[in-house]
C-alpha positions as CSV (number, residue, x, y, z in Angstrom):
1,X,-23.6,10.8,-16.2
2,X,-20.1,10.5,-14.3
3,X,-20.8,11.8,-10.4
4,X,-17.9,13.5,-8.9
5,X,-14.8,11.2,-7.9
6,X,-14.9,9.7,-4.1
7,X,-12.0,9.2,-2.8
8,X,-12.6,7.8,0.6
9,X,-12.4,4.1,-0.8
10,X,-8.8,4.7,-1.9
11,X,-7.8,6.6,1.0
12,X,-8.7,4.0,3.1
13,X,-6.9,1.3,1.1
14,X,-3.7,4.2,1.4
15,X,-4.2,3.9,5.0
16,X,-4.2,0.5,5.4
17,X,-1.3,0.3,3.3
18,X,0.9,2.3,5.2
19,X,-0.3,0.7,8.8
20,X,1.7,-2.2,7.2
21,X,5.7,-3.0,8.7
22,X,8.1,-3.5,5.8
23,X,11.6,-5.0,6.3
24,X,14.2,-3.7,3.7
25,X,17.5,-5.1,3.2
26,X,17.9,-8.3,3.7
27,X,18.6,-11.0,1.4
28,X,15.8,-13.5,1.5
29,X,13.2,-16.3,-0.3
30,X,11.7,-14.4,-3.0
31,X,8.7,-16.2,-2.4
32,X,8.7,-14.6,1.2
33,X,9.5,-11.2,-0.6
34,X,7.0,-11.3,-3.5
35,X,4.0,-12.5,-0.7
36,X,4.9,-10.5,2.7
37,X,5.8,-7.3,0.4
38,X,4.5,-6.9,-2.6
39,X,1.4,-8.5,-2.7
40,X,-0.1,-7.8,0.7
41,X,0.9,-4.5,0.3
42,X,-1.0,-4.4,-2.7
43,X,-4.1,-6.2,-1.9
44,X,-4.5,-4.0,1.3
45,X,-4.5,-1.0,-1.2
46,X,-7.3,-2.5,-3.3
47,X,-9.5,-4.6,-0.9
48,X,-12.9,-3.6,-0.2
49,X,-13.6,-3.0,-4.4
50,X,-14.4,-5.1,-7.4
51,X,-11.2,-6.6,-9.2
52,X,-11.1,-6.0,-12.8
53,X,-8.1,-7.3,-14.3
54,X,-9.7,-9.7,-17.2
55,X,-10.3,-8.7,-20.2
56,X,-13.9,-11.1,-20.4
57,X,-14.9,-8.5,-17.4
58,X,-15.0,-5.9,-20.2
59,X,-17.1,-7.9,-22.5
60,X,-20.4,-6.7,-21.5
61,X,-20.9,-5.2,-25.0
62,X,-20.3,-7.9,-26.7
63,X,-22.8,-9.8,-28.9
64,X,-22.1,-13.7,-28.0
65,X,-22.5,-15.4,-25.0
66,X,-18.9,-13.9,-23.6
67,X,-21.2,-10.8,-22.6
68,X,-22.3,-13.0,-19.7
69,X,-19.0,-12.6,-18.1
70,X,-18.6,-8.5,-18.2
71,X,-18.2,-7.3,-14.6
72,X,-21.0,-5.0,-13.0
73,X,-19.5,-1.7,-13.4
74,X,-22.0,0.0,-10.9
75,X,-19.7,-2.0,-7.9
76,X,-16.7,0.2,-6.3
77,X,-14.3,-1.3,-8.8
78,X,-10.7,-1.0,-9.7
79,X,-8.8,-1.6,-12.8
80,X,-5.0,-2.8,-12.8
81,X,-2.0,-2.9,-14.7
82,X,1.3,-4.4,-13.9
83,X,4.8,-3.3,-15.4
84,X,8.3,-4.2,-14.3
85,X,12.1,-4.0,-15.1
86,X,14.3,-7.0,-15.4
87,X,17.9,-7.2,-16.7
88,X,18.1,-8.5,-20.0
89,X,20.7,-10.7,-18.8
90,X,19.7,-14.1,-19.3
91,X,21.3,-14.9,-15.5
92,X,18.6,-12.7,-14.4
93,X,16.0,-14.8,-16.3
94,X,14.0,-18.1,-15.4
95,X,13.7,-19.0,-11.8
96,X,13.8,-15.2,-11.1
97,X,11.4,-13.9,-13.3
98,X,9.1,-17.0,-12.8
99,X,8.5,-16.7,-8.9
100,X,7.3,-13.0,-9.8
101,X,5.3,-14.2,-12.4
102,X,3.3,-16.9,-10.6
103,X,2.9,-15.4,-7.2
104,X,2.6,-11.3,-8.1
105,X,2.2,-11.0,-12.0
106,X,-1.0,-13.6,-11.8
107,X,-2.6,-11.0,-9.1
108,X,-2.6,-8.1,-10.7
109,X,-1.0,-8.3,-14.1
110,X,-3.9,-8.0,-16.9
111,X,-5.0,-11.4,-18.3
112,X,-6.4,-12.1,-22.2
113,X,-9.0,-13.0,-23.4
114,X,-7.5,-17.0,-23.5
115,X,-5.9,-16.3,-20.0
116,X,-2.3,-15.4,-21.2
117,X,-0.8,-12.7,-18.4
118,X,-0.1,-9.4,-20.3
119,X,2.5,-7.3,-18.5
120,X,4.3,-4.3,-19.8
121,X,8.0,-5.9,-19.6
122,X,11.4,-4.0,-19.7
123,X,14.6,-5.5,-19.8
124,X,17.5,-2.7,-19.6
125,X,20.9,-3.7,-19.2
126,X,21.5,-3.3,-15.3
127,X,17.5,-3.2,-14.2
128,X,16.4,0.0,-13.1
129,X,14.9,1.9,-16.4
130,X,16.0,3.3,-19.1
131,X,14.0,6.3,-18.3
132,X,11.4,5.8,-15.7
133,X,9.1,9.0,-17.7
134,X,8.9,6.8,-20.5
135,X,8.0,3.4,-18.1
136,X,5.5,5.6,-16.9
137,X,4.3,7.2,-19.7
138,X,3.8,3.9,-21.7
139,X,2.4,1.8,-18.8
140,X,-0.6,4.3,-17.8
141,X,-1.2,4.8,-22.1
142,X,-2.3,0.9,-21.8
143,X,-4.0,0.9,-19.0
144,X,-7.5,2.1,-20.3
145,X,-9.3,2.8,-23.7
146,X,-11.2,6.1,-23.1
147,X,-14.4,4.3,-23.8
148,X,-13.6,2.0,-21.0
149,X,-13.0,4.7,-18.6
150,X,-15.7,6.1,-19.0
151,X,-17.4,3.7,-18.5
152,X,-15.9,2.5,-15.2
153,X,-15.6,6.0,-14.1
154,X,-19.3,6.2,-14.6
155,X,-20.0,3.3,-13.0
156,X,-19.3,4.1,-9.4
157,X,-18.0,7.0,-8.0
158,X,-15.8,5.1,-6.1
159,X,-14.0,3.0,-8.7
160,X,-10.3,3.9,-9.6
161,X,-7.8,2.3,-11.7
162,X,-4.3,0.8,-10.0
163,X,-1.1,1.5,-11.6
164,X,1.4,-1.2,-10.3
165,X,5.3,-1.1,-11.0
166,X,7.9,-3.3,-9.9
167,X,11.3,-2.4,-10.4
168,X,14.3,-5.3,-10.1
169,X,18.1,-4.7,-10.5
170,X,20.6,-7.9,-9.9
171,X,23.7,-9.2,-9.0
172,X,25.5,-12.1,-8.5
173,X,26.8,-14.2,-5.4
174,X,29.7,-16.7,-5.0
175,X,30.4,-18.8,-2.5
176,X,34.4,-19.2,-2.4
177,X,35.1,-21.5,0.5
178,X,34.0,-19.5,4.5
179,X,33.4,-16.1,1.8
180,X,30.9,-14.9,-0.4
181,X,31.5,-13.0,-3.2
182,X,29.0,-10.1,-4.2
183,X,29.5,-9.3,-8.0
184,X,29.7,-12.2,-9.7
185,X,27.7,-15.6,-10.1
186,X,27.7,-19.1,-12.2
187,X,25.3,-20.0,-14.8
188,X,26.0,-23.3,-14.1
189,X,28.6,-26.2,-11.8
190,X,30.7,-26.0,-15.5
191,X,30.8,-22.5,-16.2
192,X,33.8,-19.9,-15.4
193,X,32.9,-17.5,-12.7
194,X,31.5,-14.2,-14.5
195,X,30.1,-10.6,-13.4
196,X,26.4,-10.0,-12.6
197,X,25.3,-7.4,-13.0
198,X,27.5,-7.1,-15.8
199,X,26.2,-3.8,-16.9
200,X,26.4,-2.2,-13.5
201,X,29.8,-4.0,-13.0
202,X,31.6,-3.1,-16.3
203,X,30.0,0.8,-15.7
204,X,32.5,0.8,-12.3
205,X,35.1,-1.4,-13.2
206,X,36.3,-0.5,-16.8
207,X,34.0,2.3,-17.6
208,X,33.5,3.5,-21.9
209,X,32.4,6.9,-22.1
210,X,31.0,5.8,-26.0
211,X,28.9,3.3,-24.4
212,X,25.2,4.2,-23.3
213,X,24.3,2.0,-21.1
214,X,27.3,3.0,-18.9
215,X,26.1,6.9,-19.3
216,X,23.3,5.7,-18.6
217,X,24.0,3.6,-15.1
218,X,26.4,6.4,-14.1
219,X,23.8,8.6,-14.6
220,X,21.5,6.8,-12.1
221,X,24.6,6.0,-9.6
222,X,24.9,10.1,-9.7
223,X,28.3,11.5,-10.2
224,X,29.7,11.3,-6.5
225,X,28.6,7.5,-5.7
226,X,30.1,6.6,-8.8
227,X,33.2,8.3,-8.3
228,X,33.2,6.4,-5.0
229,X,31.9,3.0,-5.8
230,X,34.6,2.6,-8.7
231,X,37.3,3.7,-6.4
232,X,36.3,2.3,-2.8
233,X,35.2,-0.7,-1.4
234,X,32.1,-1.1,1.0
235,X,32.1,-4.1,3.1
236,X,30.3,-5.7,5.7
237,X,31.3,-6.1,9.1
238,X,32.9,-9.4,8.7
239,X,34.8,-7.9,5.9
240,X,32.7,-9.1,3.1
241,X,32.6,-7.0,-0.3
242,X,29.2,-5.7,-0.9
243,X,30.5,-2.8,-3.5
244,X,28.9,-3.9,-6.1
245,X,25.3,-5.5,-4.3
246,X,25.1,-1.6,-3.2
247,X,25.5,-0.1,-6.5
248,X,22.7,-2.7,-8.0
249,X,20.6,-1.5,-5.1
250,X,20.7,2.3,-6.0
251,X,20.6,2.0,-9.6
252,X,16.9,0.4,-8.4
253,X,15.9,3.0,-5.6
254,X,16.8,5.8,-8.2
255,X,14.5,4.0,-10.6
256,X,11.6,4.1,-8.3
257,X,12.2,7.4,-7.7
258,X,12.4,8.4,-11.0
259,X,9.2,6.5,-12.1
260,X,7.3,7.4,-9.2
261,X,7.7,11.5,-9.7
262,X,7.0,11.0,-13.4
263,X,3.8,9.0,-12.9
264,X,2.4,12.3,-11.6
265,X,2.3,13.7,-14.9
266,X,0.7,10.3,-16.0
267,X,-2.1,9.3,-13.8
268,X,-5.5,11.4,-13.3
269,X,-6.9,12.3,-10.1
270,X,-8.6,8.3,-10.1
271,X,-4.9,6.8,-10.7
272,X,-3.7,4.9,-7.5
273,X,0.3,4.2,-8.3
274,X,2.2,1.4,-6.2
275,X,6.0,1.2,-6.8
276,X,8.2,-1.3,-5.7
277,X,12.1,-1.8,-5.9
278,X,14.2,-4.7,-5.3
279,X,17.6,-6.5,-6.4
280,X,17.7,-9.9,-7.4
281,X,20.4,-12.2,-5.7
282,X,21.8,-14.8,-7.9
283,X,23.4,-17.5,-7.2
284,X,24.5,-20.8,-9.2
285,X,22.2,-23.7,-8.7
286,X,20.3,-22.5,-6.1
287,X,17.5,-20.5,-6.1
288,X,17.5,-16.6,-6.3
289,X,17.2,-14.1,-3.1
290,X,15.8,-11.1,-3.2
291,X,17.0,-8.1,-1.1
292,X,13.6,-5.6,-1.1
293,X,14.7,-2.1,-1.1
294,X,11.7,0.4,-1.6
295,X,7.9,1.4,-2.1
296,X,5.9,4.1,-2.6
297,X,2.5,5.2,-3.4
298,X,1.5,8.5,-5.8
299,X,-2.1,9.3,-4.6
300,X,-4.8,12.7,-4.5
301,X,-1.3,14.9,-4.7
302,X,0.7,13.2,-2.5
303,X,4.1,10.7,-3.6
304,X,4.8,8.8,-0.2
305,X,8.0,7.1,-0.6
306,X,10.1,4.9,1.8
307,X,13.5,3.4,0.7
308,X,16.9,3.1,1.7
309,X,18.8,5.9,1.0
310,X,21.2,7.6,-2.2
311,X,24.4,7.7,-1.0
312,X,26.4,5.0,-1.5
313,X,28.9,6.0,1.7
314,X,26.1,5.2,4.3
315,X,25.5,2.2,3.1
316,X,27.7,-1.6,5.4
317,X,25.9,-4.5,6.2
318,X,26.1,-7.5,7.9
319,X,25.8,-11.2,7.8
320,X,23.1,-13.0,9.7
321,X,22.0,-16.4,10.3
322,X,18.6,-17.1,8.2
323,X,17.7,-20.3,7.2
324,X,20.5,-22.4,7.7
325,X,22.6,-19.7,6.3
326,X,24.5,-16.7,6.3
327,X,22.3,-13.7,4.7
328,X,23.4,-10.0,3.8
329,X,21.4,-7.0,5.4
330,X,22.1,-3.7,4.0
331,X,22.7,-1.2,6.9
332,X,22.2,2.4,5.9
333,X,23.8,5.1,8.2
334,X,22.0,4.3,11.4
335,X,18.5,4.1,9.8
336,X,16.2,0.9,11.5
337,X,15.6,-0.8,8.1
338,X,12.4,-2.0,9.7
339,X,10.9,1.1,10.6
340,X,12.5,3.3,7.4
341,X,11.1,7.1,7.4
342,X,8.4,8.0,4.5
343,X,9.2,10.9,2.5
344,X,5.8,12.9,1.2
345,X,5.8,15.0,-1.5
346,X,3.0,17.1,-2.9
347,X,2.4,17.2,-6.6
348,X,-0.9,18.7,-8.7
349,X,-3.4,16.1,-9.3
350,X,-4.8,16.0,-13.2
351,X,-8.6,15.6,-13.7
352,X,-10.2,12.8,-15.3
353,X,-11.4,15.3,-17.7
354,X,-15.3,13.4,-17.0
């Protein structure tokens, strides 16, 4: 028998969660980004409960020795799944996409039964998603067998099942002598100079009504930012262009958005959702930044969302001394990207149906 659902385990990881700081951005080490963001956020949301992420945890049932490693479902447990959004671009491939999968993919992406990570990937020209209902749609359908959940549900009334989504736009940066040049990047010392995001870039710069993915990116943009990012120039207060690291930015914080308000139609009233959003800074023969741009969490009828804003006009920046070297932060209106507002919205929570 399934006993009613108790929250208080996951309102206390919420809680924790939003006790947290965040800094959004600011170009820095993704390795800094993926730990300091993502991952502590996400481990303060989940600790206090059994970790199920293996599938040999869900062995119980079977009949060889493997049933000696099924988790004990009568713990406060939860379940996760991890999806994100990559360009398909290959610039926006290997070191990138390795430094997410080693330090947040191995934490809470599921892993096989031979210990091969299993995310739900998506690679759309120009990051974001190609529709973030569909993202959500497909990565909750994967998440849990019924059989499984109810199983788990009946297990404790305290378990719950942790949707986790991290969404990662790009662009490129040059270094052309005392400047740096946001929009395009090198794949390598011998290569000509090209865009990144090219997508994003070829949507603002020579835009094809017959081509979707350029629909599609205007869409995001919405119709005013792109009428103003394809005719005006942001820059920073040194006089740096940032046009195009802007538009990368809210291609991404529309696709959190997006996927976050659909997951309410996805997830039932034991679904804990954390969204991320983020643009990937590349740059030739060195490794990538990452500028972190928004988060959110879809919990017992409430989205709580904090990002950098939608309107491309609000957006400058600045270049500051990190590291040994000059690093963008995005400035929006006058907003303290440390100390962002969180948006709540209410939504109607679905039943387990157990």
């Amino acid at each position: 028998m399934t006993l009613p659902f108790d929250p208080s385990a996951a309102e206390a990881g919420i809680e924790r969660f939003w006790k947290l700081g965040a800094s959004f951005g600011m170009e820095r080490n993704a390795y800094h980004n993926y730990l300091n963001e993502l991952v502590s956020d996400r481990y303060a949301l989940i600790n206090g409960l059994q970790l199920l992420r293996d599938e040999l945890q869900f062995a119980a049932a079977s009949k060889t020795d493997i049933k000696a490693c099924g988790a004990d479902l009568s713990m406060p447990s939860v379940v996760t799944t991890l999806a994100y959004t990559n360009c398909g671009d290959r610039i926006h491939q290997g070191e990138a996409t390795k430094r997410y999968r080693d330090v947040v993919a191995s934490r809470f992406a599921t892993l096989s039964e031979i210990g091969e990570l299993k995310l739900e990937a998506f690679f759309p020209a120009g990051g974001g998603t190609d529709n973030g209902a569909t993202l959500a749609h497909v990565t909750v359908a994967h998440e849990l067998d019924e059989h499984l959940k109810e199983e788990i549900y009946a297990g404790n009334p305290k378990s719950i099942s942790l949707v986790a989504i991290d969404l990662k736009t790009h662009v490129g940066r040059l270094r052309q002598g005392d400047r740096q040049v946001y929009g395009k990047t090198q794949e390598s010392p011998w290569r000509e100079p090209r865009s990144a995001c090219g997508a994003i870039v070829g949507a603002l710069t020579d835009y094809h009504p017959e081509n979707l993915i350029h629909r599609r990116i205007r869409s995001d943009l919405g119709e005013r930012n792109f009428q103003f990012l394809s005719s005006q120039y942001i820059v920073t207060d040194e006089g740096i262009d940032i046009t195009m690291a802007v538009a990368s930015a809210l291609v991404a914080i529309r696709g959190i958005r997006n996927t976050a308000f659909a997951l309410t139609q996805e997830i039932d009233e034991r679904g804990l959702a954390h969204l991320t959003a983020s643009t990937t800074v590349n740059r030739p023969s060195r490794d990538d930044l990452v500028i972190y741009l928004a988060r959110a969490t879809i919990f017992n009828g409430t989205v709580k969302l904090q990002s950098l804003g939608l309107d491309a006009k609000r957006y400058g920046g600045r270049l500051v001394e990190h590291a040994g070297e000059k690093r963008l932060q995005l400035r929006y209106g006058d907003l303290d990207v440390h100390n962002l507002p969180i948006e709540e919205h209410p939504y109607k929570v679905r039943s387990s149906g157990l």
